[in-house]
C-alpha positions in Angstrom: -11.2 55.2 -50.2 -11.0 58.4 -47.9 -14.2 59.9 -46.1 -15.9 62.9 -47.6 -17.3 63.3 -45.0 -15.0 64.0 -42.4 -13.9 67.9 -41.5 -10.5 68.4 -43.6 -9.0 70.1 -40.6 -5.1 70.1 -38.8 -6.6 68.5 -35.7 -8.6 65.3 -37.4 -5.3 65.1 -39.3 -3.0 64.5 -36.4 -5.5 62.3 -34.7 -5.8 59.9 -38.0 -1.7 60.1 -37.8 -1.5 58.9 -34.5 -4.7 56.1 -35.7 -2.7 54.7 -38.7 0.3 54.8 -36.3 -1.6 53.0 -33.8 -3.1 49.9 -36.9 0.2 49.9 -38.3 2.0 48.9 -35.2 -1.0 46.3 -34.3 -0.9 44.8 -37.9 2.8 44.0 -37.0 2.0 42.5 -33.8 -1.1 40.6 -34.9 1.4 39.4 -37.8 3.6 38.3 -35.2 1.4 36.5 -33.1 -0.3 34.8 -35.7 2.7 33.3 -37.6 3.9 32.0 -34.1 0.2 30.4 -33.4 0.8 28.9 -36.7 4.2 27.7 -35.6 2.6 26.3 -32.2 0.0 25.2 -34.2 2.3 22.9 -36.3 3.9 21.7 -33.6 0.9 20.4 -31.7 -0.2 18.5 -35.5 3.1 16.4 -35.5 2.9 15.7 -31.8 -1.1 14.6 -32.6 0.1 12.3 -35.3 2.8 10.7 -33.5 0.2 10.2 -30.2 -2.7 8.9 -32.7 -0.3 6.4 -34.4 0.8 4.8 -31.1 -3.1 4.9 -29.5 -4.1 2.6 -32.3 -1.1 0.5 -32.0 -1.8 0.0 -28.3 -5.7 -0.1 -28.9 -5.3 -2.7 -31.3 -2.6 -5.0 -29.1 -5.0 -4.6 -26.2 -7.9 -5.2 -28.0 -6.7 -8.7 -30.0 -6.0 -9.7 -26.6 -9.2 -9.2 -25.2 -10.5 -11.3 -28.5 -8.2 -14.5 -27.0 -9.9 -14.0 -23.8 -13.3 -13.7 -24.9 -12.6 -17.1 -27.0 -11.5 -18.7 -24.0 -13.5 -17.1 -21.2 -17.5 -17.5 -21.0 -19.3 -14.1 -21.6 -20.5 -14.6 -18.3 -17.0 -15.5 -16.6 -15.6 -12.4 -18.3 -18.8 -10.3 -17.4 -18.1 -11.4 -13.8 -14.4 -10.9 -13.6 -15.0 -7.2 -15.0 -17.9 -6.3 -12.8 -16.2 -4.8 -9.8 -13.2 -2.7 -10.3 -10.4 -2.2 -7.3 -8.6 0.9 -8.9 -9.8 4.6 -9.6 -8.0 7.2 -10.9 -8.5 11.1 -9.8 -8.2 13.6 -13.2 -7.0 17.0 -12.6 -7.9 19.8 -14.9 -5.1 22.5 -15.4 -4.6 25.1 -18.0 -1.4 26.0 -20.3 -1.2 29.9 -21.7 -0.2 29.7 -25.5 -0.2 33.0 -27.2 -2.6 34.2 -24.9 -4.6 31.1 -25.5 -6.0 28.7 -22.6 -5.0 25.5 -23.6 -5.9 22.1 -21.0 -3.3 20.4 -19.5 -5.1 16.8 -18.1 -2.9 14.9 -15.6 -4.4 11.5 -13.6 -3.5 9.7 -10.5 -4.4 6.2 -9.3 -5.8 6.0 -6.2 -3.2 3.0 -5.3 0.2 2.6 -7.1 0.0 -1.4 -6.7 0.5 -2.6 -11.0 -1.8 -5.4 -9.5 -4.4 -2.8 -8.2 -5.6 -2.9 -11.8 -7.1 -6.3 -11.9 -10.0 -7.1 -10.3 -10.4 -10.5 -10.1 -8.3 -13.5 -8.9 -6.2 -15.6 -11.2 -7.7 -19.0 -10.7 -10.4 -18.8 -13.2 -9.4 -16.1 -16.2 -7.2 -16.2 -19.1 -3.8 -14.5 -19.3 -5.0 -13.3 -22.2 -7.7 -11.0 -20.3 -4.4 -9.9 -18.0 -2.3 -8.9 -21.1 -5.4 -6.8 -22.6 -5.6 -5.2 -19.4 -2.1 -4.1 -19.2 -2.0 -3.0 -22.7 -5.0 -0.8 -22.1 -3.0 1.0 -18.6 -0.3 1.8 -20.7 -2.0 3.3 -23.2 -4.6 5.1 -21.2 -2.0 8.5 -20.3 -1.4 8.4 -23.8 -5.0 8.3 -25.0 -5.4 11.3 -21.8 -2.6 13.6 -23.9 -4.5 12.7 -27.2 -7.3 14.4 -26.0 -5.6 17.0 -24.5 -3.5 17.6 -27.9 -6.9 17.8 -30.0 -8.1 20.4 -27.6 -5.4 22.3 -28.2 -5.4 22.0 -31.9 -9.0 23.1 -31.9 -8.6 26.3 -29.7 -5.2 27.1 -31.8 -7.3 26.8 -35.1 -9.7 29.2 -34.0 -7.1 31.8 -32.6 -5.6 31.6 -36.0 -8.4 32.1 -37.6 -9.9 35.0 -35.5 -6.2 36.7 -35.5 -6.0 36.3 -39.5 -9.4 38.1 -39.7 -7.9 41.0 -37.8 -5.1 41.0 -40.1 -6.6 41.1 -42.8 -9.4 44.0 -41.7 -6.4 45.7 -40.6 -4.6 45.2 -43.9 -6.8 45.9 -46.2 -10.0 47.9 -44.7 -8.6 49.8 -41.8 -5.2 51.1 -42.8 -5.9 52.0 -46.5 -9.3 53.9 -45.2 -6.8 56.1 -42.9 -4.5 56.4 -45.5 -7.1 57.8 -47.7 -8.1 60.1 -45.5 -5.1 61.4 -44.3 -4.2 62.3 -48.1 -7.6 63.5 -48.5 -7.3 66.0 -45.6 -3.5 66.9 -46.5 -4.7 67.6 -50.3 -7.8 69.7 -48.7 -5.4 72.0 -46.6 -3.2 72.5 -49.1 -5.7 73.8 -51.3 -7.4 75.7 -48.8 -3.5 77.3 -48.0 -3.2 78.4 -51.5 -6.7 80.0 -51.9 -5.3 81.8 -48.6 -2.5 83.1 -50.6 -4.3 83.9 -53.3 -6.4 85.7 -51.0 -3.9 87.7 -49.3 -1.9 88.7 -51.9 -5.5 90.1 -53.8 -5.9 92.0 -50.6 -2.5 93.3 -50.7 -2.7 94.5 -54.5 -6.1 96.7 -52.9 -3.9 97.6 -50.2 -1.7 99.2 -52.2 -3.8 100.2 -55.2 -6.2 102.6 -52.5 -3.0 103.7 -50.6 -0.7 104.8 -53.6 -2.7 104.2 -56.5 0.0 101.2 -56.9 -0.9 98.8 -59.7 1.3 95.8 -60.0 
């Protein structure tokens, strides 16, 4: 719906020209960026259902062996063996760009690359069951680290999607048809105001002519 209220004049004109100029191109753009969000988007779902699938596999292996140990073991033998661990890992904190989105990027390191550096107790008094739970649970603890770091990013895409399909949209359907309401409400208002010119001139010319030659058309 055009402004009233804005001055019908060659200058505003130009200027909401070079405006719709301006939303058209960002609509585009926005367009863009949001159907390849979406895209990224998508991607980052499949890779989320494929990393969920094998964390509960791996959860579930580790944890039915922990269930033999815990049948075997004493709670206070397994309490014991548990109590002091001999590795640590260091976590690093990185970011990824996506679409001008700061995704996480999580990487760890173990303080010692022994395998063995992961149990810490002797093997004298404790299951093998307690030993296969434990290795089931290193292997699946980078992939549990890029779960995480996958549902991050799903979460930050979503809301980039979101904010960039609101801008879209106010674009699409506020911005653009306002400008071009007002540019044809400001092209119709010169026009007119160029034919009452006319109309004007060519009055003064028929008095013109009437007082200098007492001319009547």
């Amino acid at each position: 719906m055009a402004n009233t209220a804005i001055t019908p004049t060659r200058m505003v004109l130009n200027q909401l020209k070079g405006r719709l100029k301006t939303a058209r191109r960002g609509h585009k753009l926005l367009k863009d960026k949001r159907d390849e969000l979406m895209r990224q988007f998508m991607d980052v779902v499949r890779r989320n259902k494929e990393l969920r699938t094998k964390v509960e596999q791996g959860l579930t292996a580790a944890f039915a062996s922990q269930q033999v140990a815990s049948a075997i073991m004493s709670p206070e033998m397994m309490e014991q063996a548990l109590l002091y661990p001999r590795q640590s890992v260091e976590l690093d904190l990185t970011y990824k760009n996506i679409m001008s989105v700061n995704v996480p990027r999580y990487r760890f390191q173990t303080k010692n690359n022994d395998p063995s550096e992961i149990f810490p107790y002797g093997f004298a008094q404790t299951s093998g069951e307690l030993d296969d739970a434990l290795e089931k649970l290193a292997q699946v603890f980078q992939d549990m680290l890029e779960l995480a770091e996958v549902e991050k990013t799903m979460q930050l895409l979503a809301e980039e999607i979101e904010k960039t399909r609101r801008r879209v949209n106010a674009l699409e359907y506020v911005m653009i048809p306002e400008l071009e309401g007002n540019i044809k409400y400001i092209s119709m208002k010169l026009e007119e105001n160029e034919n009452a010119t006319k109309v004007r001139l060519l009055k003064v010319k028929e008095m013109v002519l009437q007082d200098a030659h007492h001319y009547k058309q």
